[in-house]
C-alpha positions in Angstrom: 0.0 0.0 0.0 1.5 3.3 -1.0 1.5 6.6 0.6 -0.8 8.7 -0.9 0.1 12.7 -1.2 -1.8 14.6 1.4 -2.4 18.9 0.9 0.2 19.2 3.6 3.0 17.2 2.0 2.2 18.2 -1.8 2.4 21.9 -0.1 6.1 21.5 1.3 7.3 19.6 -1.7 6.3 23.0 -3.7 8.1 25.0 -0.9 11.2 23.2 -1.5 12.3 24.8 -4.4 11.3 27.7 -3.7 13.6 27.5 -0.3 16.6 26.2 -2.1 16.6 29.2 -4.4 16.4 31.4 -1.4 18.9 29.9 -0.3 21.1 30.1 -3.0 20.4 33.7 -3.7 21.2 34.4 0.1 24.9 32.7 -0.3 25.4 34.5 -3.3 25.2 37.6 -2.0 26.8 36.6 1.0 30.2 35.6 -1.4 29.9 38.7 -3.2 30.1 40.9 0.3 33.2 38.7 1.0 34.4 39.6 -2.4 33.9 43.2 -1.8 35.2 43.1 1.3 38.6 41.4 0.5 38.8 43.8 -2.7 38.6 46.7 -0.6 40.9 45.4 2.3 43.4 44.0 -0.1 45.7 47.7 -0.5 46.0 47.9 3.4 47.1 44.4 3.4 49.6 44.9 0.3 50.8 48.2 2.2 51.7 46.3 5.4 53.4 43.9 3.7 55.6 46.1 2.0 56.2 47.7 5.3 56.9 44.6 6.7 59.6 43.9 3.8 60.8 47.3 3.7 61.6 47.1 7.8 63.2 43.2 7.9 65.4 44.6 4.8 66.1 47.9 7.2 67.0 45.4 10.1 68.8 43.0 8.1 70.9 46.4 7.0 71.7 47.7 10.4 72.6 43.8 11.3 75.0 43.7 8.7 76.9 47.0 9.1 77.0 47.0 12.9 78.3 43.4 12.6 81.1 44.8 10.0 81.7 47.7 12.3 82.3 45.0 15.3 84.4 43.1 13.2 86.7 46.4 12.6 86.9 47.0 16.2 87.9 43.8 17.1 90.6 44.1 14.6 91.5 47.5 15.7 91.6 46.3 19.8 93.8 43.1 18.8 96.3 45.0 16.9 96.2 47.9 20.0 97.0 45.1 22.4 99.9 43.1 20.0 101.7 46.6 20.0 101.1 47.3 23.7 102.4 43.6 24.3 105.3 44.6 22.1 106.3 47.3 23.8 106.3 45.7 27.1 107.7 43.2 25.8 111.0 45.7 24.8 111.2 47.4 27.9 111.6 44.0 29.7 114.4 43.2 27.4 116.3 46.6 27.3 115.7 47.6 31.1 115.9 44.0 32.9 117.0 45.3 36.7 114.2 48.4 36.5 111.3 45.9 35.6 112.2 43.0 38.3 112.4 46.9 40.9 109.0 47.5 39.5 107.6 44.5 39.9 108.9 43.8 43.3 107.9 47.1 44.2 104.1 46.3 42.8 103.7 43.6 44.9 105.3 45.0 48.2 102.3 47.8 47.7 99.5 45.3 46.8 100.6 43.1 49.7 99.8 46.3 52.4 97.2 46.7 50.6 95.5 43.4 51.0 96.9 42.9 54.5 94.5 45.9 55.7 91.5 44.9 54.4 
């Protein structure tokens, strides 16, 4: 025995398509306000990108020069401190008696030093 179509169910089978075209129309314009929306936000994102860019290149910049000014000063403080090593070096060797009066002197003063403390 089969089901025979009632007013109520032949009236919500004719709603249906009715519905689904509703509902497509509704999403349609719903993907078309996205579309809008992402046209009109897409300068400010391509702006903050390129300020993005624009500051990791600064950065990258300011790494790379202070790291090639570091690298000068290192340079500069070992060759200072070979030459100052030098020159002690020279005074040791052409004034042998005045260095060992120094250096016993030195450490008379930094034991009376330590002593009081």
């Amino acid at each position: 025995m089969e089901a025979q179509p009632t007013p109520a169910n032949s009236k919500a089978a004719d709603a249906m398509p009715d519905l689904q075209q509703r509902i497509d129309r509704a999403a349609t314009g719903v993907h078309a306000a996205i579309d809008s929306a992402s046209g009109a936000a897409r300068p400010t994102l391509d702006r903050y990108v390129a300020e993005a860019h624009d500051l990791v290149d600064r950065m990258a910049d300011a790494v790379s020069a202070s790291g090639a000014s570091l690298d000068s000063k290192t340079s500069e403080a070992s060759q200072l401190g070979r030459h100052a090593r030098d020159e002690v070096r020279g005074y040791i060797d052409r004034h042998p008696v005045a260095t060992l009066g120094l250096a016993l002197g030195a450490g008379f003063l930094l034991s009376r030093l330590l002593r009081r403390l």
